[in-house]
C-alpha positions as CSV (number, residue, x, y, z in Angstrom):
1,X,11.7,115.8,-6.5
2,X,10.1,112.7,-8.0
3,X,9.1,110.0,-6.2
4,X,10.8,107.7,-8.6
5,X,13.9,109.5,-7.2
6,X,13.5,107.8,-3.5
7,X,13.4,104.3,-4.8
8,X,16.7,102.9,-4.8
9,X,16.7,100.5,-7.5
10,X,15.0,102.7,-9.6
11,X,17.4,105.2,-10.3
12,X,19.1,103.6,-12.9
13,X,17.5,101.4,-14.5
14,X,13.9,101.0,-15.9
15,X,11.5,98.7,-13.2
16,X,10.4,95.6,-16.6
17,X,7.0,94.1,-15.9
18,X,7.2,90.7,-13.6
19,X,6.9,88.5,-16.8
20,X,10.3,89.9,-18.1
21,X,12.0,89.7,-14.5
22,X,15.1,88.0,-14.9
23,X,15.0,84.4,-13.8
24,X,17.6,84.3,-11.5
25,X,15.9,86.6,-9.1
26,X,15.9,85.3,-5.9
27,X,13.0,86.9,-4.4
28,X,10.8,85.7,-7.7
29,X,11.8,82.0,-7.3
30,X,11.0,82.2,-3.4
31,X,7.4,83.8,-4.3
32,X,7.0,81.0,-7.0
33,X,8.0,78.3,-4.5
34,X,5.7,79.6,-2.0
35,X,2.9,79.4,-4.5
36,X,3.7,76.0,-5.3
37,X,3.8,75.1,-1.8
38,X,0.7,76.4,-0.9
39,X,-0.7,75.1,-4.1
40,X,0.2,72.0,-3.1
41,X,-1.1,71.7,0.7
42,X,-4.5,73.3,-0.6
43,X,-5.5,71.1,-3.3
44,X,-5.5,68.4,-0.5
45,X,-8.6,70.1,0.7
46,X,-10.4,70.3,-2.2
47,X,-12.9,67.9,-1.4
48,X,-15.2,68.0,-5.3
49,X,-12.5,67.7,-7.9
50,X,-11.5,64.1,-9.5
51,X,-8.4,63.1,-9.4
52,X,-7.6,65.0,-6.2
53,X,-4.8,64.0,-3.5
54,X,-7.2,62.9,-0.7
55,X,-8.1,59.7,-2.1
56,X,-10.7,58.6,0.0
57,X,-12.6,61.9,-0.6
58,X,-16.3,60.6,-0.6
59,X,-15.9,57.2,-0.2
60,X,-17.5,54.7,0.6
61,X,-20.1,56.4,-2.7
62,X,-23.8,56.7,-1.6
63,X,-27.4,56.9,-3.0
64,X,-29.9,58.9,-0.9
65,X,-33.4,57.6,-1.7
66,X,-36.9,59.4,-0.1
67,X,-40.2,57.8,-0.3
68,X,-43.3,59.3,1.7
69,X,-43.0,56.7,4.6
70,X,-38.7,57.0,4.9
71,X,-35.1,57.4,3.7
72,X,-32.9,54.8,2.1
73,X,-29.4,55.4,2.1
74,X,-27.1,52.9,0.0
75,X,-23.6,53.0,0.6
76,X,-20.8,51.0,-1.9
77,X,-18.2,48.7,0.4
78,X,-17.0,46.4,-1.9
79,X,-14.7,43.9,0.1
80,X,-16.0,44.0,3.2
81,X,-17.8,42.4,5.5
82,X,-20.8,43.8,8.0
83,X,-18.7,42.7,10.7
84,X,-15.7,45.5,9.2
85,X,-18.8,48.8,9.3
86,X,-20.0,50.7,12.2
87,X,-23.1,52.9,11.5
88,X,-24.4,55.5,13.6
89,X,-27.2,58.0,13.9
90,X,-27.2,61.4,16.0
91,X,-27.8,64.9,15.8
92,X,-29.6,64.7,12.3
93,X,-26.2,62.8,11.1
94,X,-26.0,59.1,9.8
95,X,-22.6,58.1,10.1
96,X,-20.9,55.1,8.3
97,X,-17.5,53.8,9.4
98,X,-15.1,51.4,9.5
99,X,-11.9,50.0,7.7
100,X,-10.4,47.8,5.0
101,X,-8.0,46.1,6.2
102,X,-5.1,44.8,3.6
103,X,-4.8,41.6,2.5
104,X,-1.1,41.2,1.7
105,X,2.2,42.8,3.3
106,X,3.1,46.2,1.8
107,X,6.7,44.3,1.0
108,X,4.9,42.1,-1.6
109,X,3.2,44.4,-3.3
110,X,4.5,46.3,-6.2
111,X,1.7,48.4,-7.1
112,X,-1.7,49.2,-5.9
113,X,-4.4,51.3,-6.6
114,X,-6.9,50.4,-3.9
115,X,-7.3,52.0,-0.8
116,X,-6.6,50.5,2.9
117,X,-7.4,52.3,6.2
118,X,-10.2,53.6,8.0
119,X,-13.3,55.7,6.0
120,X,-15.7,57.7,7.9
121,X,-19.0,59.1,5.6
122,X,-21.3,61.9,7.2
123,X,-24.2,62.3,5.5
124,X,-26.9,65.1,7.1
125,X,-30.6,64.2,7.1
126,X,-33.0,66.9,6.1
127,X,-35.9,65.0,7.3
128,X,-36.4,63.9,10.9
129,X,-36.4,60.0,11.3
130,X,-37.9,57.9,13.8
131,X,-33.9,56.5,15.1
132,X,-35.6,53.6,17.2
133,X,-36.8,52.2,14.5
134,X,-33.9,52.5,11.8
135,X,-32.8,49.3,10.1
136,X,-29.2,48.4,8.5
137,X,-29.1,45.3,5.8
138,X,-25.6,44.5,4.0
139,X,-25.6,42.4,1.4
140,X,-23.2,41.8,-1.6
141,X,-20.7,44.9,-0.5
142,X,-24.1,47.1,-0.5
143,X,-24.8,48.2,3.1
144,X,-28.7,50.0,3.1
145,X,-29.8,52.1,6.0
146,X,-33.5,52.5,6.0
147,X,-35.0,55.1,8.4
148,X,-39.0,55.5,8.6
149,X,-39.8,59.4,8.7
150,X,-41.5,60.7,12.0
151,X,-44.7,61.5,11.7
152,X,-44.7,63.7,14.7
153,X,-42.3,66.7,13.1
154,X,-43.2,66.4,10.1
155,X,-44.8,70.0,8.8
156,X,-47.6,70.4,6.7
157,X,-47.8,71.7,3.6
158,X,-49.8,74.9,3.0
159,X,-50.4,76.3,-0.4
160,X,-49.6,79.9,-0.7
161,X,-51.8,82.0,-3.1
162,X,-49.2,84.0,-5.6
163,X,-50.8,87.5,-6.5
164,X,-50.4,88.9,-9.6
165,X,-48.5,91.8,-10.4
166,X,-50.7,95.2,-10.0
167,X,-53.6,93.2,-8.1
168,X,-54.6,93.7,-4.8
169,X,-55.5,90.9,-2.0
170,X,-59.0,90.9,-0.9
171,X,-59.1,90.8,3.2
């Protein structure tokens, strides 16, 4: 007996590769849905891609400057006030928060682009900062976080010798 025999809707008729399915299946049009659907709730996630439905992906946009004696970190808030921006430091994680509020009823306005609500940025330090001594300045939308480096943690840097291929080190 062949195997083919055992499937039921086999019998008959020849199984046609998905892309010539007829349309009308019901089972294709649910997996197609689903897809869609899932397609949809996903791309919400994707944090990287322009254009994406999470529109306040990245905002407030930053600039992470490092000098020998600190870290400046500049962060974009055009419309707001210093009064309207929290910012935090724990954990090796400056935080900048807060919220633009709107200006005009949501009834009187026929189309916007900008975006209203509350913004949280996380931005993870690689370098360990001296947080009693950090210092916050906003001025023309621009809010800049300066943060001396410790000088307690901060490693040395030792040169290691790179042997050459076929060489031995000398003890």
């Amino acid at each position: 007996m062949n195997m083919r025999d055992l499937i039921p809707w086999a019998r008959n008729q020849q199984m046609a590769p998905s892309r010539y399915r007829d349309e009308s299946d019901p089972f294709m049009t649910l997996h197609r849905e689903m897809n869609r659907l899932f397609d949809d709730v996903f791309r919400g996630f994707d944090m990287a891609s322009p254009g994406s439905t999470n529109r306040m992906a990245g905002w407030p946009h930053v600039e992470v400057v490092e000098t020998d004696k600190d870290v400046r970190v500049c962060a974009e808030l055009p419309g707001l006030e210093d009064k309207d921006v929290e910012v935090l430091m724990g954990d090796g994680v400056l935080t900048i928060r807060g919220e633009r509020k709107s200006e005009i009823e949501d009834k009187e306005r026929a189309f916007s682009e900008r975006y209203y609500g509350r913004f949280e940025r996380r931005i993870p330090l690689a370098w360990e900062v001296e947080e009693d001594r950090i210092d916050a300045s906003f001025k023309n939308g621009v809010l800049t976080v300066t943060m001396p480096k410790s000088t307690e943690n901060r490693p040395e840097v030792k040169r290691i010798a790179i042997n050459r291929a076929g060489e031995e080190t000398k003890h």
